[in-house]
C-alpha positions in Angstrom: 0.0 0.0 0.0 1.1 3.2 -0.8 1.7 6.4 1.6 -1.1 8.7 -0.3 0.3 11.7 2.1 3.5 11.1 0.2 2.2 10.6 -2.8 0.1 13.7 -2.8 3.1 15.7 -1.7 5.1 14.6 -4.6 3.0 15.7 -6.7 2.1 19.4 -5.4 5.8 19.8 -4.8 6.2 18.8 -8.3 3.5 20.9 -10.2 4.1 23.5 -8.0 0.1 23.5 -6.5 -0.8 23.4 -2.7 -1.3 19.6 -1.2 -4.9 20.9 -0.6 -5.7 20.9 -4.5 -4.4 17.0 -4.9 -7.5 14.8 -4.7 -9.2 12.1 -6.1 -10.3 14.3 -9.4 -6.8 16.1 -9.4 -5.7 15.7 -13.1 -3.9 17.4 -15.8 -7.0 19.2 -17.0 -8.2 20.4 -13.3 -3.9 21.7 -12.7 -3.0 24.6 -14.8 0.4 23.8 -15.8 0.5 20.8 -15.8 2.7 20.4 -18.9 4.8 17.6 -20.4 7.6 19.0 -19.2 6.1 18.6 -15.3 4.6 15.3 -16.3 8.2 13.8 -16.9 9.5 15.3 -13.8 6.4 14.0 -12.1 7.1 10.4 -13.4 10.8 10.8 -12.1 10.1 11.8 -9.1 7.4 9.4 -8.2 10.1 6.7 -9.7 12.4 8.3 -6.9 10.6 8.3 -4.2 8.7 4.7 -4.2 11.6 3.1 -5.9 9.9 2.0 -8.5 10.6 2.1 -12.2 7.4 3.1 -14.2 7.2 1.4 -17.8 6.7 4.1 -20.7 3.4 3.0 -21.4 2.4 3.8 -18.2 4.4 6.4 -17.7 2.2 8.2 -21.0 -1.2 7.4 -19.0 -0.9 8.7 -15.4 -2.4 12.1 -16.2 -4.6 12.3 -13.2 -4.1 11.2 -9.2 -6.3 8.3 -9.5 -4.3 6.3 -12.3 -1.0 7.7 -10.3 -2.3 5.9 -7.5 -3.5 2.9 -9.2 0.1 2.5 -11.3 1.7 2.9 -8.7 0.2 0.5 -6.5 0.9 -2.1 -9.2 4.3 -1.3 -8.9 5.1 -0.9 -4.9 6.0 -4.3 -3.3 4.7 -4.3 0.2 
């Protein structure tokens, strides 16, 4: 299971957004700014810090919290 605390923090810290404005309909048409650019650094960070390694195809989709969190609890050995 992963830390959605952490998870959410990534992601503000990442896309430059409060914490508050990461929830479950948080997505890259509801964050202004949320660019490609961002969305690579987002997949790098979020590679970081669950040590995990995100496959491309994957790494293309996650364009909202929800899939993040789904992905990524895929990926994260308990």
């Amino acid at each position: 299971m992963i830390d959605e605390a952490l998870l959410k923090q990534v992601i503000a810290s990442v896309l430059g957004v409060p914490v508050e404005t990461i929830g479950p309909d948080a997505s890259s048409d509801t964050i202004p700014g949320w660019d490609s650019l961002k969305h690579m650094n987002l997949v790098l960070a979020l590679e970081q810090t669950f040590g995990v390694e995100i496959p491309d195809e994957d790494a293309a989709e996650i364009t909202s919290y929800a899939l993040i969190k789904v992905v990524l609890q895929d990926l994260v050995v308990d």
